[in-house]
N, C-alpha and C positions, 0 to 999 in steps of 0.2 A: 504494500500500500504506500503510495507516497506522501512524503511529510512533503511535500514543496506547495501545496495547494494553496489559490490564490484566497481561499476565506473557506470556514472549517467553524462549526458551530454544531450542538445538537439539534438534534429533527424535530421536535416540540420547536425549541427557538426559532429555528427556520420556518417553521408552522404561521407561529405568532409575528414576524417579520413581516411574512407574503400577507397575512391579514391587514396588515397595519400598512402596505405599501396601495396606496390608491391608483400608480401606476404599474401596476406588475403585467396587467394584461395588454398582449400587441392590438392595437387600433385596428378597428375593424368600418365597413361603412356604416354600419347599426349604432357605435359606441366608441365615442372617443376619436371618431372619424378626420375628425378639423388637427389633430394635434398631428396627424400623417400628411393629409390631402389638402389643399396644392401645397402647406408648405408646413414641413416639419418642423417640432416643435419642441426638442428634448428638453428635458429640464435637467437640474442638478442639485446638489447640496453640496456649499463652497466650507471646505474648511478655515478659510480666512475672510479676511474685510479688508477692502484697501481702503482710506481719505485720501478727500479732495486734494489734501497738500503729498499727496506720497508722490515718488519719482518713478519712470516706469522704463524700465529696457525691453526692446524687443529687438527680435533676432532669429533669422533660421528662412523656412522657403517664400517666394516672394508675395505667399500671401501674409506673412508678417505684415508687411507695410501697409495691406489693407487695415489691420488692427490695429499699427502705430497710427495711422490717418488720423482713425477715428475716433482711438483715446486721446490726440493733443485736438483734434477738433470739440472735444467733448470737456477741454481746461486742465485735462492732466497732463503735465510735468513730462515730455517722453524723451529720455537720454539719450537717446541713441539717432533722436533728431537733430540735437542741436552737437555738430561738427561746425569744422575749419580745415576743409583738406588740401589748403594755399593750388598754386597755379596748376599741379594735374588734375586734383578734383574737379577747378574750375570748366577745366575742357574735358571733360568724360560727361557732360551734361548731369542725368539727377543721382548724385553722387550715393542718394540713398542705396539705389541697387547695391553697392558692394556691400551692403550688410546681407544680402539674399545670401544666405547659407543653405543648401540642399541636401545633409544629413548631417547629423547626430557629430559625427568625425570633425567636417570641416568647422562647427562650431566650439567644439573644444579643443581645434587647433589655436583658433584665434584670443580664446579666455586664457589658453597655457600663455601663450607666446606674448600679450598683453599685461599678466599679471606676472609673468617672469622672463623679463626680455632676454637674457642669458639663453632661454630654448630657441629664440625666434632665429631660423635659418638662416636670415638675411639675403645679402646676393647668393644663396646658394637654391631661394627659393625662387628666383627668377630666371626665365629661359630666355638664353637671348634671340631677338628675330633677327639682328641684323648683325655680320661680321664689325661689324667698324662700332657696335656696341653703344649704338643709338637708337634702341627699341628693344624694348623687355618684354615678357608676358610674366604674368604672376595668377596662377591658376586657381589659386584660394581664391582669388579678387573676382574673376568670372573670362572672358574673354578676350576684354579688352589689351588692344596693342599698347603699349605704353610709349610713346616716341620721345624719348627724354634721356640727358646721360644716366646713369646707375645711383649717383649721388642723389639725387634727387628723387629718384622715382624709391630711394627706402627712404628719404626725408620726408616723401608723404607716406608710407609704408607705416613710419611709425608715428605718425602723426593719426592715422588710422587705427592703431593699437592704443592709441590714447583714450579715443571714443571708443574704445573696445572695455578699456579699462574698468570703465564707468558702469559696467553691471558688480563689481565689486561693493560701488555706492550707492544703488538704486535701493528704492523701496521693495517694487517687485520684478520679477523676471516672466518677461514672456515668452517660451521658445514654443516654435513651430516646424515639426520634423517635415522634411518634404517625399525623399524616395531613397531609397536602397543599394539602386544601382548605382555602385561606385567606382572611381578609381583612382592606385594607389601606383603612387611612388617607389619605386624599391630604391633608389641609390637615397633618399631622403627620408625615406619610410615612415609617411606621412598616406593618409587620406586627401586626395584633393577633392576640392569643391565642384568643378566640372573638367570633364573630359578633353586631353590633349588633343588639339589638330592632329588631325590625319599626316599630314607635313612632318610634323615634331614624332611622334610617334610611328613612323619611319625611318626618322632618321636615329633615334633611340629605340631600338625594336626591345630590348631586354628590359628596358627604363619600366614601362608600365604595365600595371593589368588591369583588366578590367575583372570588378568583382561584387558579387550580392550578399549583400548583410544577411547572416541569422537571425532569428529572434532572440540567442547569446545575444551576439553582435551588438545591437542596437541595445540590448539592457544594459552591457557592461559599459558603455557608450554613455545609455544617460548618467550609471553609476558615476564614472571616473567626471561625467562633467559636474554631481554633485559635489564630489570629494575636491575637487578643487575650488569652486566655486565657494564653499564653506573655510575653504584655507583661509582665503581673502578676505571674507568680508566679516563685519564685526556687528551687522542686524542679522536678524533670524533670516530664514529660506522663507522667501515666497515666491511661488511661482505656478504660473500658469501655463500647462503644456497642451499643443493641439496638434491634429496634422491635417497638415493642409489640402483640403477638399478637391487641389487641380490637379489633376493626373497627366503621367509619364504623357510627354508629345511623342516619345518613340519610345522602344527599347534597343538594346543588345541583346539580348537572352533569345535563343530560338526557340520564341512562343509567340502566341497573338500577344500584341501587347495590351487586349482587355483584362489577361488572367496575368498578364506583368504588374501589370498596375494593380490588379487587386489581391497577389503576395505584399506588393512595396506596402499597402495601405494598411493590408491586413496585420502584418509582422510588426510594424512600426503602434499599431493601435494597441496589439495584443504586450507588448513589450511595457507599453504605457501605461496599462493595467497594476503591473507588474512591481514595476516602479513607483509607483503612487502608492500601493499598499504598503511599502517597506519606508517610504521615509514623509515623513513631517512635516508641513508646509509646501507640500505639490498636488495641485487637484487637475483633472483632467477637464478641457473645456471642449465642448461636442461641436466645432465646429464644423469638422467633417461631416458628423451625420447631421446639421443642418441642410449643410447640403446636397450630400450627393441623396439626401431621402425624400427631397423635395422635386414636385414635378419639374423635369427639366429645362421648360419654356420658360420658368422666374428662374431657376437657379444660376443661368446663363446668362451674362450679359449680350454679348455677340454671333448668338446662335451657333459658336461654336465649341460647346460643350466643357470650356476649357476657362471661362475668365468667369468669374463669378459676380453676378447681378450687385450694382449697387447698393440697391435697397436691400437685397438679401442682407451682403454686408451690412448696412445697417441695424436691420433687426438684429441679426446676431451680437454686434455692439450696443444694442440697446438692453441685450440678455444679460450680456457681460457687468455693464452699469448696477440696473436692478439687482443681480445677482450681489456684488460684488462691492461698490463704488456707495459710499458713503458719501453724499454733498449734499450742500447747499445748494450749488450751480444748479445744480439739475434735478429736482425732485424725483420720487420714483412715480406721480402723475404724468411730469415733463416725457420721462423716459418710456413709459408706457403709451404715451402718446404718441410716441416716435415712431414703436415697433408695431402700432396696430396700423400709423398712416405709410410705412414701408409696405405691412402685410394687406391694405387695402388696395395699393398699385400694382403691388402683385397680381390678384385676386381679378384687379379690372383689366391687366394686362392679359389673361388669359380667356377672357370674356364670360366668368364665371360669378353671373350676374346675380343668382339665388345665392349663391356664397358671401359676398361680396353684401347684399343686402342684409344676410344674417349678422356678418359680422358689426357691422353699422349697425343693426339692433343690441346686441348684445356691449356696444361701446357707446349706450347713450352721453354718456358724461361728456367723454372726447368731441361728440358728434355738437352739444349742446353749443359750443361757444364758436362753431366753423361755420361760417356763411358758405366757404366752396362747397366742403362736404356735403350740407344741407342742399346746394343748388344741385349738384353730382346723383345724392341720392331722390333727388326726386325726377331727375332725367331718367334715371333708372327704371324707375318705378313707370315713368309715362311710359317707357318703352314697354314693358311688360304688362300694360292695359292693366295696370291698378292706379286708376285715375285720382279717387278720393284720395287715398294717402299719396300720392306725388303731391297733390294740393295742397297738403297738408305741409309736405315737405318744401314745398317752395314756400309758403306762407313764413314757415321759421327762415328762410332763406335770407326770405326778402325784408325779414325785419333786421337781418346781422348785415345785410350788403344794402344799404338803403340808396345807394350813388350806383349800384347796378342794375341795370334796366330788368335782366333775363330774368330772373326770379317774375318780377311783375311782368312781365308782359308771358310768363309759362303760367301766372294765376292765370290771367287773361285767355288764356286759348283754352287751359281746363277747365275755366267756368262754363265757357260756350258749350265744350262737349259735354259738361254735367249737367246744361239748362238750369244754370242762375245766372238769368239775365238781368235780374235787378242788380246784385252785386256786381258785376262785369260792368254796367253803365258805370258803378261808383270808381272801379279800380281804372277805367276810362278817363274819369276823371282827373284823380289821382297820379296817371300816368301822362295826360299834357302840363301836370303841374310840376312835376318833378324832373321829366325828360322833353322840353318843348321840342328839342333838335330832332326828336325821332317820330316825326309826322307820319313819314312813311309807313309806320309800323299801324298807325292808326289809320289811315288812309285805307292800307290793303287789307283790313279789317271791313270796313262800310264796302 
């Protein structure tokens, strides 16, 4: 029998648990259907709490940056934004990218080599493009050519370690694993962040290999990056791990890369489990299955399967708040409000009109002080030939938008088809008094 199991309790307890757990059962269309359909809806239980005034590092694959967006949009403090990477950052355009880390390796290359510059390889980690030693590549960093002497291109190098530094001094840590397939260095023996040129990797045929993380792999991986990470710093761990929802543009591996991408996702999740059980201020945040369990038409920004919808992002940063984020700034009304008007564009984006109506029932509060939403939901409603309550709906409309004609001149056309012609002369009224400029509208009325 094995002692290694990820949670071990007796069967009574486990009994009493699943009773007391009101989400234990998978969403079905009958029950609990909205917390799957069109847009998932995982919850959590956060072992910590950040404030308004905490500082926030983020780090790992490029949808970190969605998250960092959205917590300095949101008033938090994010580290790992505010750099100085003098004249090469300046021309590599948004300098952010070089924080994109794409596993578990190339980010505890960068915490070792940052918090003990003695490790950091220096020019040994640079390949050169050009004989005459006027352009570098630095494969941790991503692609980019570097066309600079050597002196310089490590004077931004550690300049770069510097903002690396800075999760030593953060409040919390946000890492986000990306995928698996990796490749590694032997004369360096190191994990690189992406893949040599074809070029370079010709011309060192022995230099590299390409190689796929275990589920070890990736756990010893986040171990060694707690155990360092804890060397450094002198606040408790907090941190928040995710993995990110975009999946492999290709593989290596001779498979479809569907069943590529969902070993990288799966092993990197199952590892995560793992690791959060064993140590103490690290909770897992479900970004992943926000999205990829949501229908794909919102999950997607650019219909192709790969960049993730805004508002998605949103909502899921709005989850993070509420969950998480103690303020002032933002109440947890503010942030609720956020996530239901993300989940309502979604909802309209797919022309999921009964859905979309319910949820605007069920968020009267939210709906109570929006003149759009009110105008929106009574378009709605006209369209779906329930005339009285669109009337209804315009009516609250048109009291919160009083300088906008539509609300009043959509009472107007529903009164006609409702035959209250008395009321419809008054809102007639009413409407050369308030809009004389739009005669036309009354015109093509008579």
């Amino acid at each position: 029998m094995s002692e290694s199991n990820l949670e071990k309790r007796p069967a009574l307890e486990a009994y009493k648990l699943a009773a007391r757990n009101d989400l234990r059962r998978y969403p079905s269309p009958d029950k609990d259907g909205e917390r799957l359909y069109p847009l998932a809806s995982p919850t959590l239980k956060p072992s910590f709490s950040m404030s308004r005034t905490d500082t926030v590092f983020t780090i790992g694959s490029c949808f970190a940056r969605n998250v960092e967006s959205a917590l300095a949009g949101n008033g938090l403090v994010v580290l790992s934004r505010d750099f100085e990477l003098g004249p090469i950052g300046d021309s590599l355009g948004f300098a952010g990218n070089f924080f994109n880390k794409y596993s578990i390796h190339s980010i505890t290359n960068e915490f070792r080599w940052a918090m003990d510059r003695s490790t950091f390889p220096g020019r040994d980690l640079l390949y050169p493009m050009k004989e005459d030693g006027s352009a570098w590549l630095d494969l941790q960093l991503g692609s980019a050519k570097l066309d600079f002497p050597v002196t310089e291109v490590l004077e931004f190098r550690h300049r770069f370690l510097d903002v690396m530094a800075q999760a030593a001094e953060a409040d919390v840590l946000v890492v986000t694993l990306g995928y698996v397939e990796v490749w590694f260095d032997r004369t360096l023996g190191i994990y690189l962040n992406v893949a040599p040129p074809p070029a370079l990797a010709k011309k060192e045929p022995e230099r590299f290999e390409f190689r796929v993380l275990s589920y070890e792999d990736v756990l010893q991986g986040l171990r060694e990056m707690r155990d360092l990470l804890l060397r450094y710093r002198r606040k408790p761990l907090k941190m928040l791990l995710t993995v990110s929802p975009v999946p492999l543009l290709s593989t290596f591996r001779d498979m479809d890369v569907l069943v590529a991408n969902s070993y990288s996702k799966s092993v990197q999740r199952a590892a995560i489990d793992a690791f959060v059980a064993e140590t103490e201020g690290v909770d897992y945040f479900p970004s992943y299955e926000f999205v990829t369990l949501s229908d794909p038409r919102v999950a997607w920004s650019r219909g192709d399967y790969r960049h993730v919808s805004a508002d998605l992002v949103a909502r899921i940063m709005a989850t993070v708040l509420q969950r998480y984020v103690e303020t002032e700034a933002h109440s947890p009304e503010e942030i609720g409000q956020a996530s239901f008007e993300a989940s309502l564009r979604m909802m309209l984006k797919l022309e999921e009109t009964e859905e979309a109506l319910a949820l605007m029932a069920r968020n009267e509060g939210f709906m109570a002080a929006n003149g759009s939403l009110e105008l929106r939901r009574g378009e709605l409603l006209e369209a779906a030939g329930r005339l009285e309550e669109a009337l209804g709906a315009m009516e609250r409309a048109d009291r919160l938008l009083p300088n906008n004609p539509d609300p009043l001149e959509a009472r107007i056309r529903l009164g006609a088809a409702l035959g209250q012609g008395v009321a419809r002369a008054k809102l007639l009224e009413d409407h050369a008094e308030r809009f004389p400029g739009r005669s036309d509208f009354r015109d093509g009325l008579a």
